[in-house]
C-alpha positions as CSV (number, residue, x, y, z in Angstrom):
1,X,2.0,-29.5,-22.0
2,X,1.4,-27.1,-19.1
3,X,2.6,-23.2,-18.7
4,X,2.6,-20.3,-17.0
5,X,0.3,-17.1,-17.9
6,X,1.6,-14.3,-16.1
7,X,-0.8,-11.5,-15.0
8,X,-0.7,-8.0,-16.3
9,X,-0.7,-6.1,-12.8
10,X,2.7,-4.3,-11.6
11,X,4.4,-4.6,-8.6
12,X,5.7,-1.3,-6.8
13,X,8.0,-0.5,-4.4
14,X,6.9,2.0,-1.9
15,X,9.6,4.8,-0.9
16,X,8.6,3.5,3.0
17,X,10.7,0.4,1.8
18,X,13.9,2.2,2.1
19,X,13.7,4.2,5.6
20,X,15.7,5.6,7.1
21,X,17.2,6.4,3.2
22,X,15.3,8.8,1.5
23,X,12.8,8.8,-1.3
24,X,15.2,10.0,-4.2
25,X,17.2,6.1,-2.6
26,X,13.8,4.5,-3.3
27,X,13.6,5.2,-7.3
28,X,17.1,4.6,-7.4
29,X,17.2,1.1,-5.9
30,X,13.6,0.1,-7.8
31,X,15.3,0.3,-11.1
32,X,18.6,-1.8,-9.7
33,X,16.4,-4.4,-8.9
34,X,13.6,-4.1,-11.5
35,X,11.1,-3.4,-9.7
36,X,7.8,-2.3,-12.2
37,X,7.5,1.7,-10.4
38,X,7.1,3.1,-7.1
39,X,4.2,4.1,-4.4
40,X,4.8,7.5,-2.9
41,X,5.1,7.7,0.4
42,X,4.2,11.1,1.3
43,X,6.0,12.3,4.8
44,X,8.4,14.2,6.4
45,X,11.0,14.2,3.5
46,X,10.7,17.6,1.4
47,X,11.2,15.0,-1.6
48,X,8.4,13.5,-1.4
49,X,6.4,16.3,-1.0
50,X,7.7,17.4,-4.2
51,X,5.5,16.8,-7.7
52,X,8.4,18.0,-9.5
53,X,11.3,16.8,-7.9
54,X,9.2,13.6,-7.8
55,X,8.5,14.0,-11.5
56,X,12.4,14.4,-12.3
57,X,13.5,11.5,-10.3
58,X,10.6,9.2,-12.5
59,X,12.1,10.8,-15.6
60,X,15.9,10.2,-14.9
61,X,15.4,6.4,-13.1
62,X,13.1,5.6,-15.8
63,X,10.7,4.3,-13.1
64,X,7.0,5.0,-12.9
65,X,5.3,6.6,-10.4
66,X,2.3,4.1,-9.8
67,X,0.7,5.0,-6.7
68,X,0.8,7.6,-3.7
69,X,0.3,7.3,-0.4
70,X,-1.7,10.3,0.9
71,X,0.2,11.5,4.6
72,X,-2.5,9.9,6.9
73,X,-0.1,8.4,9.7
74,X,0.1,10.3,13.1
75,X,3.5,11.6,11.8
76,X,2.4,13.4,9.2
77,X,-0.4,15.4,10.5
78,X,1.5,18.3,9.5
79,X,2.3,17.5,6.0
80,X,0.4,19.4,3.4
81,X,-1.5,21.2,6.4
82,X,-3.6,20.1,9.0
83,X,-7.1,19.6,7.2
84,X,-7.2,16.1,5.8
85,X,-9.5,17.1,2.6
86,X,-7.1,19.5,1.4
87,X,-4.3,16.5,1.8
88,X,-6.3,14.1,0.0
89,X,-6.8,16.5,-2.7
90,X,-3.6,17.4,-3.0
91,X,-2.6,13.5,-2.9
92,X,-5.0,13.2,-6.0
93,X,-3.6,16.2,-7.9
94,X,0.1,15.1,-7.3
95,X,-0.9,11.7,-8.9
96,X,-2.8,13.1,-12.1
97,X,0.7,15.0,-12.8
98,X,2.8,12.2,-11.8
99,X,0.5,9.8,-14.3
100,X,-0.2,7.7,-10.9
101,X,-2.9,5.6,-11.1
102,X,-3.9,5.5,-7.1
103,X,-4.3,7.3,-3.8
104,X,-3.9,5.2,-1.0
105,X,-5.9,6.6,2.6
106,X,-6.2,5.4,5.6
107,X,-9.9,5.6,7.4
108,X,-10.3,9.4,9.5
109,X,-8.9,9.0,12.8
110,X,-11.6,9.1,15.6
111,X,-10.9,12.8,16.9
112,X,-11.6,13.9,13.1
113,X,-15.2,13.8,13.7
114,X,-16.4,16.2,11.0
115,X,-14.1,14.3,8.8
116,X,-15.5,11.0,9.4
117,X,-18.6,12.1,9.5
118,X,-18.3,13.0,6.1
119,X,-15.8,10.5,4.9
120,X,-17.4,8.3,2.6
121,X,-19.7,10.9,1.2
122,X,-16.9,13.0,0.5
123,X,-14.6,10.5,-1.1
124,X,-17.8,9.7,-3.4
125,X,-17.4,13.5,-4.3
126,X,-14.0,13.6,-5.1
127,X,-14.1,10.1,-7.5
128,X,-16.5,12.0,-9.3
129,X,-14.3,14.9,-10.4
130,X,-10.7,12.2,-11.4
131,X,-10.1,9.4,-13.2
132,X,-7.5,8.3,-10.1
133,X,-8.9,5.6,-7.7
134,X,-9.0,6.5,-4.1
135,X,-8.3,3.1,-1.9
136,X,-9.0,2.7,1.3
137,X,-6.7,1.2,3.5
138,X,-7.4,-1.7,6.3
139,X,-6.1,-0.9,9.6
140,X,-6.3,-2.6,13.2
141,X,-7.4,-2.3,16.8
142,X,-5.1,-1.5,19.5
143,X,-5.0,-3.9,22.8
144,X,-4.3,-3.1,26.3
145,X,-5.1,-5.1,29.3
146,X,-7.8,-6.8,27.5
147,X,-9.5,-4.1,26.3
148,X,-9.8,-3.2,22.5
149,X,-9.3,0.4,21.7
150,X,-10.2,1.7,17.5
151,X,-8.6,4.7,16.8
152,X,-10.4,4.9,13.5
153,X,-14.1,5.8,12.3
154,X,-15.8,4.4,11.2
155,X,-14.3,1.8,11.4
156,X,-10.7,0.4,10.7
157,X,-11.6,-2.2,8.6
158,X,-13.3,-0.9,5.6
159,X,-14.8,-4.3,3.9
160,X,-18.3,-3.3,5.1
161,X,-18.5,0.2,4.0
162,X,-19.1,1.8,0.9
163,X,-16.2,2.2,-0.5
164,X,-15.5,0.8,-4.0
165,X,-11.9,0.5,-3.6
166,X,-10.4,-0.8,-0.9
167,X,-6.6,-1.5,-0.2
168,X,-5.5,-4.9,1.4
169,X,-2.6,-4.4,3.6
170,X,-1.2,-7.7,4.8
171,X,0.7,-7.0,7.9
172,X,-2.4,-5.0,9.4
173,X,-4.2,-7.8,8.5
174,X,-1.6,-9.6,11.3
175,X,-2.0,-7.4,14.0
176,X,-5.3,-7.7,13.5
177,X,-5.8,-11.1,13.6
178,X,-7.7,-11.4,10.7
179,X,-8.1,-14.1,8.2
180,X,-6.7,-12.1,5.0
181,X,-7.7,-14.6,2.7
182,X,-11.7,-14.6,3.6
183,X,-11.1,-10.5,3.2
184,X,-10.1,-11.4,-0.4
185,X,-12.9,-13.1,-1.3
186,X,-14.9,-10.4,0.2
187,X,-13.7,-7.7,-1.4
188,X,-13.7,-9.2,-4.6
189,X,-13.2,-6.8,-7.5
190,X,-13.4,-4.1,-4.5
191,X,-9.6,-4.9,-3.9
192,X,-7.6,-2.5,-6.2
193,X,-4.2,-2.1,-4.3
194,X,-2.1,-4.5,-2.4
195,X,0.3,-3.9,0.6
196,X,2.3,-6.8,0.6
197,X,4.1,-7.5,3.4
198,X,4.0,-10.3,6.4
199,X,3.6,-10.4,10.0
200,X,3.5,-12.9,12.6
201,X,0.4,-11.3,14.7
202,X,2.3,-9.5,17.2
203,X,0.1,-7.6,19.4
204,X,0.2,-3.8,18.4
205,X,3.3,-3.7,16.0
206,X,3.1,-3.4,12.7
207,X,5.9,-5.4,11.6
208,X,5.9,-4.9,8.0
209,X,8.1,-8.1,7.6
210,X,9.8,-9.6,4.1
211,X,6.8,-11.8,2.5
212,X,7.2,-15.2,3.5
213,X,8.8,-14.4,7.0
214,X,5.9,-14.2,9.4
215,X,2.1,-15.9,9.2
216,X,0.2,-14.5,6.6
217,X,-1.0,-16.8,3.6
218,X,1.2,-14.2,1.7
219,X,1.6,-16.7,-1.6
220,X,-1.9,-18.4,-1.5
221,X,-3.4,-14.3,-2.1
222,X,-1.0,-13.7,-4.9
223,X,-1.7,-16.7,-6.3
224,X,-5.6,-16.2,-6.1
225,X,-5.6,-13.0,-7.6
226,X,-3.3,-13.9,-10.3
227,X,-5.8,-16.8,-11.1
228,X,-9.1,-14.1,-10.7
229,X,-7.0,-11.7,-13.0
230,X,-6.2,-8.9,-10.8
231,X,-5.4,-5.7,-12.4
232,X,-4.6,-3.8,-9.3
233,X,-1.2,-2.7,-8.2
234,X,1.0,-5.0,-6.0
235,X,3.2,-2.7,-3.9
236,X,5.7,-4.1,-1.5
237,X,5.6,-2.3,1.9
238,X,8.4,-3.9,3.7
239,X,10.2,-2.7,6.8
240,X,14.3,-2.6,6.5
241,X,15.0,0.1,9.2
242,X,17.2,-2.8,10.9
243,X,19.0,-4.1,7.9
244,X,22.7,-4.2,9.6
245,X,23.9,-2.5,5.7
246,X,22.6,-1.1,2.4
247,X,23.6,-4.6,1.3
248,X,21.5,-6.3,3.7
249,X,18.6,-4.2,2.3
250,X,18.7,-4.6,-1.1
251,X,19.0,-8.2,-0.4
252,X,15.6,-7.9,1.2
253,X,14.1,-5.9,-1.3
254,X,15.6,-8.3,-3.7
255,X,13.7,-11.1,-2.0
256,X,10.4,-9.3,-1.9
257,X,10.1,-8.7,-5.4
258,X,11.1,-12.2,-6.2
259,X,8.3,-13.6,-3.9
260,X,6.0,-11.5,-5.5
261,X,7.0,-12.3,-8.9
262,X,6.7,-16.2,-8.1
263,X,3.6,-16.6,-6.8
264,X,2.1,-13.8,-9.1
265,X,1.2,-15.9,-11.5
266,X,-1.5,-18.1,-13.0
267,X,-1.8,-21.7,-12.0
268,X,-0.3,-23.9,-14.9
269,X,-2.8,-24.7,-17.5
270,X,-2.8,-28.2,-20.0
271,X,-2.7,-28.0,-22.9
């Protein structure tokens, strides 16, 4: 006889899933669908800024908060002030109150020189003083006319720096042409949080697509880390800023999670 062992890690639905709804929209349609909890995305909406409101939302959906997403993106250079320390501690005392088990950052933009300068030294610090896991986030080049530009420092792919936890995101991994399952194996038990999403390589967008839409080996990674045992978090990052209706969308979140839940799980065994 042969079954299925199904791994223990959670899949997550990330409050960017649901733009241009709102983050209160995000809790609400990851308990329609069943999703396991939710990764903050912390941005421009008050809401998500908010540990309480955050925390009230958790308690009346009944849905975890599993992750959040310190506000490292170009658009958020604002949010919680200007000095990206203070936002990543911040980040990691919203998620000891909310119970969240991981901070998601991206590497220091380039003009953040004293802040890259210190980067992995200080993130060293900081994992010394919480039990929450800071993972660091892949990101890509930019191209034009030939000529490839890194905004990040120092580097944007973090696989050969000292960082013990690293986050995998799959549609960076498109637009930057790399080969996502060799960055598994690399990062080995390093890989503690997964951005799934697709992407067909476009050059410079970050496509965020439905798993299973674009080029990525999307199922082939799930698969692999369900046979390894993965314990990390599995958070789908998709884009539906285009979905035609509120229909449309849940029908593509509804799709994502069942993707995930498919090829999340252990190759059949004999028995």
């Amino acid at each position: 006889m042969s079954d299925i062992r199904v791994p223990n890690a959670k899949v997550a639905l990330s409050t960017a899933s649901v733009y241009p709804e709102r983050t209160p929209d995000a809790f609400e349609l990851a308990a329609r669908i069943g999703y396991d909890g939710v990764e903050i995305m912390v941005g421009q909406d008050p809401v998500s800024q908010d540990v309480e409101v955050l925390q009230r939302l958790s308690d009346h959906y009944r849905i975890p908060i599993l992750a959040v997403h310190a506000p490292c993106l170009l658009v958020t250079q604002r949010v919680w002030g200007r000095d990206p320390w203070i936002k990543l501690r911040r980040a990691r005392e919203a998620a000891e109150r909310l119970g969240a088990q991981t901070v998601v950052v991206h590497p220091p933009f380039r003009w953040q020189r004293d802040y890259a300068r210190e980067f992995e030294a200080g993130l060293a610090r900081m994992r010394e003083e919480t039990d929450v896991v800071f993972a660091v986030e892949n990101m890509f080049p930019l191209r034009a006319r030939g000529n490839e530009v890194v905004p990040y420092a120092p580097d944007w792919n973090p696989i050969d720096y000292d960082f013990p936890q690293v986050t995998l995101d799959l549609s960076h991994t498109a637009v930057s042409g790399s080969d996502a399952l060799e960055m598994t194996a690399k990062l080995g038990d390093r890989l503690a949080h997964l951005h799934l999403a697709d992407g067909v390589g476009t050059t410079n967008k970050d496509e965020h697509l439905v798993p299973g839409r674009g080029s990525q080996p999307c199922a082939p990674i799930l698969e692999r880390l369900a046979g390894s045992g993965y314990r990390g978090l599995i958070v789908l990052e998709i884009n539906t800023r285009k979905a035609a209706s509120r229909t449309e969308r849940i029908d593509d979140l509804t799709e994502a999670l069942a993707f995930a839940r498919l090829h999340f799980a252990a190759s059949p065994t004999t028995a």
